[in-house]
C-alpha positions in Angstrom: 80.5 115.6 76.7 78.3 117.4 78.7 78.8 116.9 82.5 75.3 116.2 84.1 74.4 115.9 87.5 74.4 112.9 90.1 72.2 110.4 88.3 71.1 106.9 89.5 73.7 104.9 87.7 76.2 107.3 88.9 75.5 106.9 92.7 75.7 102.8 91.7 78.8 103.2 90.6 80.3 104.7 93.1 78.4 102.3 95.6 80.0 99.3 94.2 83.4 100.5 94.0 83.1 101.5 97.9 81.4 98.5 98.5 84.3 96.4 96.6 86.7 97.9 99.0 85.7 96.2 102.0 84.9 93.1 100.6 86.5 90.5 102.6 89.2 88.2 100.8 88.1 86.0 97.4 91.0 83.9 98.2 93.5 82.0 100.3 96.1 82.3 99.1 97.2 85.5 99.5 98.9 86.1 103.0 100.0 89.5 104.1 103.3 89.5 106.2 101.8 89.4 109.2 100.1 86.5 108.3 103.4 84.6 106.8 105.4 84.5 109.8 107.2 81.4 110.5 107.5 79.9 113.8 111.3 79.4 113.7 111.3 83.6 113.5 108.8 83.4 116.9 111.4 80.7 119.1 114.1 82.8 117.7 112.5 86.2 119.0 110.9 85.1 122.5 113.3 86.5 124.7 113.5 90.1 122.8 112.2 93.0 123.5 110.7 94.2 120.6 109.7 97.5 120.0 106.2 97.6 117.5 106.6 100.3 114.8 102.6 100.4 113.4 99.4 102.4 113.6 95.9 101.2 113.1 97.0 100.1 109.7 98.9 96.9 111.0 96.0 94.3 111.4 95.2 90.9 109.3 92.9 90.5 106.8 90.1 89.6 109.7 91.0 92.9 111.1 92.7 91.5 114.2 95.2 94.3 115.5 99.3 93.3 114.5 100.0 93.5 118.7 97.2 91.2 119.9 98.5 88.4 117.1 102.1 88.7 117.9 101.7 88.9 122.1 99.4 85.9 121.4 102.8 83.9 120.1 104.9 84.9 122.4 106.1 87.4 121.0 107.6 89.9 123.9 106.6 93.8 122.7 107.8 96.2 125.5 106.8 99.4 123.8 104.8 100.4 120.3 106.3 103.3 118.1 103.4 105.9 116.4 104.3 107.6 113.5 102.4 110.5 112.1 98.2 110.4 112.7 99.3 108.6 115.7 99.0 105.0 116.8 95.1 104.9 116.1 95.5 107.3 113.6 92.8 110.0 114.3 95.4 113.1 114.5 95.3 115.2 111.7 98.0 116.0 109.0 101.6 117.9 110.7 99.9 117.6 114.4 102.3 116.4 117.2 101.8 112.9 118.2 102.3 112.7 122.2 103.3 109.6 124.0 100.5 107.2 125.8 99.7 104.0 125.8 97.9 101.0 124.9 94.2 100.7 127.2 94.0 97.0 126.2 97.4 96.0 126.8 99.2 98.8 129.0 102.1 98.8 126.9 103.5 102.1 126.2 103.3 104.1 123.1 106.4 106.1 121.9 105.8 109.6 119.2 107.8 109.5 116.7 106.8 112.4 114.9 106.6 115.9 116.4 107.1 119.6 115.4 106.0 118.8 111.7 108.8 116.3 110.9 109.8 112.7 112.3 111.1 112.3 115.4 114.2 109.7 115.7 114.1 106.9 118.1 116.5 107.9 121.4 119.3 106.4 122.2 117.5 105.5 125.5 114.4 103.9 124.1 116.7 101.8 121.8 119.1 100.5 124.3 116.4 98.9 125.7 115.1 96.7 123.0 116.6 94.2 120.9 114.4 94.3 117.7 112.1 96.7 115.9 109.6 95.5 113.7 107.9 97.3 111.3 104.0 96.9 110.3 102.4 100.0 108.5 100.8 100.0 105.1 101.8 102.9 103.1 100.0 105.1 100.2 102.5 104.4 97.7 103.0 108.1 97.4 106.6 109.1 98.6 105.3 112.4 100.1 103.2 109.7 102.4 105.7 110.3 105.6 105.3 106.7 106.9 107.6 105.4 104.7 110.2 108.0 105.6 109.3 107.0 109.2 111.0 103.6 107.5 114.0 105.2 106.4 114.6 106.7 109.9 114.2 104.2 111.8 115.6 101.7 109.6 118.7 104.3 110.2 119.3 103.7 113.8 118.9 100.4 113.8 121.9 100.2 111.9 123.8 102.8 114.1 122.6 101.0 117.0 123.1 97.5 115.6 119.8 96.4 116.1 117.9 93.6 113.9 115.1 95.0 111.6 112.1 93.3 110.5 109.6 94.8 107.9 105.9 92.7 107.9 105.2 93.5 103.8 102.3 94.8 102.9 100.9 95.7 99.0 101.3 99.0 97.8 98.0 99.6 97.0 98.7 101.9 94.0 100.0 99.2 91.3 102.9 98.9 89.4 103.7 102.0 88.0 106.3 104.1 88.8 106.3 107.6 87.8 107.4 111.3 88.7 110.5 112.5 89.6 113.0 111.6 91.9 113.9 114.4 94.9 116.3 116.8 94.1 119.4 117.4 97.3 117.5 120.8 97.7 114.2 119.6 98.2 114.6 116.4 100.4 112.6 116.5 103.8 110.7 114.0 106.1 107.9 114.8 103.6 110.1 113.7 101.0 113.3 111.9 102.4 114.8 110.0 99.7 115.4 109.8 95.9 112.9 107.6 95.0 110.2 108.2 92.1 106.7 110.5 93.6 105.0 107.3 93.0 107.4 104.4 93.4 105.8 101.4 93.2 107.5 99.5 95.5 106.2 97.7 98.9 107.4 98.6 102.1 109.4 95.5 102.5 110.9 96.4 98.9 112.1 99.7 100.1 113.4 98.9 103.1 116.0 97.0 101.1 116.7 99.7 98.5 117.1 102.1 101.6 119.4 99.7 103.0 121.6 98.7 100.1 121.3 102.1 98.2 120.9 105.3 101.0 122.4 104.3 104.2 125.7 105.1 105.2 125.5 101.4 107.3 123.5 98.8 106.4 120.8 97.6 109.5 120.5 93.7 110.0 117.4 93.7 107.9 115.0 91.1 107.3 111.8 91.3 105.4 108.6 89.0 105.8 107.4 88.4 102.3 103.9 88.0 101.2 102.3 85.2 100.0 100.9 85.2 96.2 101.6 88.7 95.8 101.6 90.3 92.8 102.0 93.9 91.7 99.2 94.9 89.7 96.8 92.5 91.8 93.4 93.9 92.0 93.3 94.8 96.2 89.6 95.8 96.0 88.9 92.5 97.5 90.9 93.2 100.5 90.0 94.8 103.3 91.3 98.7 103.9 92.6 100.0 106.9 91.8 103.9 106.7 95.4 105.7 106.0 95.1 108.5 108.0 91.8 110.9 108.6 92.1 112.4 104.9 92.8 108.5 103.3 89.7 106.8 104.9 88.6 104.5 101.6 90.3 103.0 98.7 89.0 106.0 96.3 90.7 108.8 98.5 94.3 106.4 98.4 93.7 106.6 95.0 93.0 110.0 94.5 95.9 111.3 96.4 97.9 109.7 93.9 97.6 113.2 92.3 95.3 115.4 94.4 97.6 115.1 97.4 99.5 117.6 95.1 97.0 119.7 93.8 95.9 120.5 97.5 99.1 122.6 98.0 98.1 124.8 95.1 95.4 127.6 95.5 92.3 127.8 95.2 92.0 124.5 94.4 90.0 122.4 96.9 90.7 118.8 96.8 87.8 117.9 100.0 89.9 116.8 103.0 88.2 117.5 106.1 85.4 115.6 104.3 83.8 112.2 103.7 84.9 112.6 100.0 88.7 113.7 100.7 90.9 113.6 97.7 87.9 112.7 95.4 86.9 116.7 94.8 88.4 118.8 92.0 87.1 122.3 93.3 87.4 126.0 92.6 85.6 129.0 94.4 82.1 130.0 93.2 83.5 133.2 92.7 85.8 133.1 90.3 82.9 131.7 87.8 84.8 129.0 85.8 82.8 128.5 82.2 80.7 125.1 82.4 82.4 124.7 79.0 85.7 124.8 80.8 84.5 122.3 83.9 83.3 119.9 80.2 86.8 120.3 79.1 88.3 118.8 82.4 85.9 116.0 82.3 86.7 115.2 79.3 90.1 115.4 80.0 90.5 113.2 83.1 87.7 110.5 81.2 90.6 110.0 78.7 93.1 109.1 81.9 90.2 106.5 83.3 88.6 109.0 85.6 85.0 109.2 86.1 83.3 112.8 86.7 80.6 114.4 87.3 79.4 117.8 88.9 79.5 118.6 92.6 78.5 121.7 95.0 79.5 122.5 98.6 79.7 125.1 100.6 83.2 124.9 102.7 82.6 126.3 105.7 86.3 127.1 106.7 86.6 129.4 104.0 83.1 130.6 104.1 82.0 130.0 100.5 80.7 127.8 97.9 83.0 126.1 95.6 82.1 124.2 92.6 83.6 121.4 90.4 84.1 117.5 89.6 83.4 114.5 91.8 85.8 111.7 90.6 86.1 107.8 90.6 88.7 105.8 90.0 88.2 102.1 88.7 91.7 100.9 87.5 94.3 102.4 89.2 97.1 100.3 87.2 96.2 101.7 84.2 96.1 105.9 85.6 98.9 107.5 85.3 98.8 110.0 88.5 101.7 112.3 87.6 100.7 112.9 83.8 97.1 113.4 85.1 98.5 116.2 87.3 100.6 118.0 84.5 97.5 117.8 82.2 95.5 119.6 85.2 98.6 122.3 85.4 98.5 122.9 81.4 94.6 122.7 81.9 95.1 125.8 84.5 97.6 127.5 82.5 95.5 127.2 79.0 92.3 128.8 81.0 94.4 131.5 82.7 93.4 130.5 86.4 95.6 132.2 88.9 97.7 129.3 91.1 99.7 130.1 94.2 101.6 127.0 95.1 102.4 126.4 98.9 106.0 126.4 100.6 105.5 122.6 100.9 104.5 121.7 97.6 108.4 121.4 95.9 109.0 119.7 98.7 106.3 117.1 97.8 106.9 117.1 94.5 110.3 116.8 95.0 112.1 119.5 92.8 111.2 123.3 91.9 111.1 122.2 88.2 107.4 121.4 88.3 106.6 124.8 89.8 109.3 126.8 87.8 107.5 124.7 84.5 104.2 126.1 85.4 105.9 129.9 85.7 107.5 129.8 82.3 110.9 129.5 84.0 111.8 126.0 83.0 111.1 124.5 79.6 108.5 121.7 79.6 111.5 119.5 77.2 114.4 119.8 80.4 111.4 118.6 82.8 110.4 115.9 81.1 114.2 114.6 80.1 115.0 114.8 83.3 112.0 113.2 85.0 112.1 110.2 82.1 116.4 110.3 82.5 115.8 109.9 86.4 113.2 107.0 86.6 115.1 104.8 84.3 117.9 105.2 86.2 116.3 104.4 89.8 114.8 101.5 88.2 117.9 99.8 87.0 119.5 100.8 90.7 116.2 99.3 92.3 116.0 95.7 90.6 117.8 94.0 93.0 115.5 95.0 95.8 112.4 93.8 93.9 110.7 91.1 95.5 107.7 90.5 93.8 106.7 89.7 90.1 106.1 92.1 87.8 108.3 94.7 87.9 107.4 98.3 88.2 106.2 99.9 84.8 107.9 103.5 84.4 105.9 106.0 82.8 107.6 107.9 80.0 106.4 111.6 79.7 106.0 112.6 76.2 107.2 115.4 74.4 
């Protein structure tokens, strides 16, 4: 197929799938957990301090802010924990997050991520608050650091003894799980525990599988289920909370399902820093990719679900024009991210381009395989094996964290 450019009916597609991601809610029935708490858990909590864990992500589906709901039941929240992007979250990627505080409420806001990694709770702050409660929706990417944010905090609660409680929210890329786990050598507060790349589990869900499975003592957990969730619901209907900067829309959360990991490899361009952020495929002008080559990828991410078409810019950061795809994503249950990605690697390798992967991307990946694959060090049959080996295995481990109905799909690689 030959790619054309932007035509009518392409701009109305990808108006209605924007438009479909703020559409308020079709139903209900379907309660988020800050919307499903019971009172008994507010009487019980009044005379706590609690300290907030969230970021702009943590509001209802009316987009009423997590702190204004809880202080309006009672609920007593002497300080509010930022992870990375901050507590509005406006700071860029691997930026230090400094302390403040709330203007509409006063109540002080605690960093917990600084010098590129998370920052652990002190043993001050957390002597002086009783519970921690935990309201942030995640990518469902585990290179996404707020759900390692989880893990650490999760952690000294249970050093500390303190009562945990996770607010659930969807994790907005589906039910399938695939990619591989995190090798001992690669494990970082990018990519803190062995879980799949994309582990399709909810925050609430991990939180237990940290618990039972990772920590060396279990924290007096308690999750806050949702109400009429299911897995592979169709979340386009529900209102979203930008991620970060980079993650403003539906489409980029989507997207950085498998671009997030083709920005660490060069020259690739994958738009952040833009209003289309991790919905660009991009190479430099100047190395003069074939437009049969740029029909070939079409083609190639058509047959994974992905719409195309061709796209110019001129990034002014590294003074140039690049040239490539402009993608949409319409069912993101049935795209698989990591097999997309290893069909864009053999895609590179097949015509020849020259990639120079970044000292974070095993890290994100979580093993050296992928990269050693792409170098002709390891054989694609010992990646795959283990990857297919490895998810099967987590899944077994993680079914009796599963909360919600139906349980993750694992995506096999083939041979």
């Amino acid at each position: 197929m030959v790619i054309k450019k932007y035509t009518t009916t392409y701009v109305k597609h990808f108006f209605f799938i924007a438009l479909a991601t703020f559409l308020p809610s079709k139903s209900n029935d379907f309660r988020l957990g800050l919307e499903n708490i019971p009172d008994s858990f507010i009487q019980k909590s009044k005379n706590a301090r609690i300290g907030l864990i969230t970021n702009q992500t943590g509001k209802d589906q009316q987009g009423h802010r997590n702190l204004d709901i809880l202080l309006k039941r009672g609920i007593n929240i002497t300080a509010i924990l930022a992870p990375e992007h901050g507590f509005n979250g406006t700071i860029l990627a691997e930026i230090d997050v400094p302390d403040n505080y709330d203007k509409e409420t006063e109540i002080p806001i605690l960093s917990l991520y600084e010098h590129k990694t998370g920052k652990k709770i002190s043993e001050k702050i957390i002597n002086n608050l009783d519970i921690l409660i935990f309201d942030i929706q995640d990518s469902g990417m585990r290179h996404y650091t707020y759900i390692s944010t989880l893990f650490m905090a999760l952690d000294t609660a249970a050093q500390f003894n303190k009562q945990f409680i996770v607010l659930d929210r969807p994790n907005p890329l589906g039910g399938l799980m695939e990619g591989p786990l995190v090798d001992v050598t690669c494990q970082s507060f990018v990519s803190i525990a062995p879980i799949p790349l994309r582990h399709a589990l909810t925050v609430g869900e991990l939180a237990w599988f940290f618990n039972k499975h990772l920590l060396k003592k279990e924290a007096k957990l308690h999750v806050i289920r949702m109400k009429n969730y299911k897995r592979t619901m169709n979340l386009h209907y529900l209102p979203f909370n930008a991620l970060s900067p980079n993650i403003a829309t539906i489409q980029s959360c989507y997207g950085y399902s498998f671009l997030g990991l083709l920005g660490e490899i060069t020259p690739f361009e994958i738009g952040t820093s833009s209003d289309k952020a991790f919905q660009l495929i991009l190479l430099p002008e100047s190395i003069q990719l074939p437009k049969k080559k740029w029909n070939e990828l079409h083609t190639l991410l058509q047959k994974h679900g992905i719409e195309s078409n061709s796209y110019k810019t001129f990034i002014a950061a590294k003074k140039q024009m690049y040239t490539g795809l402009h993608i949409a994503i319409t069912d993101i249950n049935k795209l698989s991210s990591f097999t997309t990605f290893m069909d864009i690697l053999r895609f590179s390798k097949k015509t020849k381009l020259n990639l120079t992967f970044s000292n974070l991307f095993d890290k994100a990946v979580g093993t050296k395989k992928v990269r050693t694959y792409y170098q002709g060090i390891t054989k694609r049959k010992n990646l795959i094996t283990s990857i297919n080996t490895d998810l099967n295995d987590f899944l077994e481990k993680a079914r009796s964290s599963l909360m919600y109905e139906p349980i993750p799909k694992p995506v096999m690689l083939s041979y």
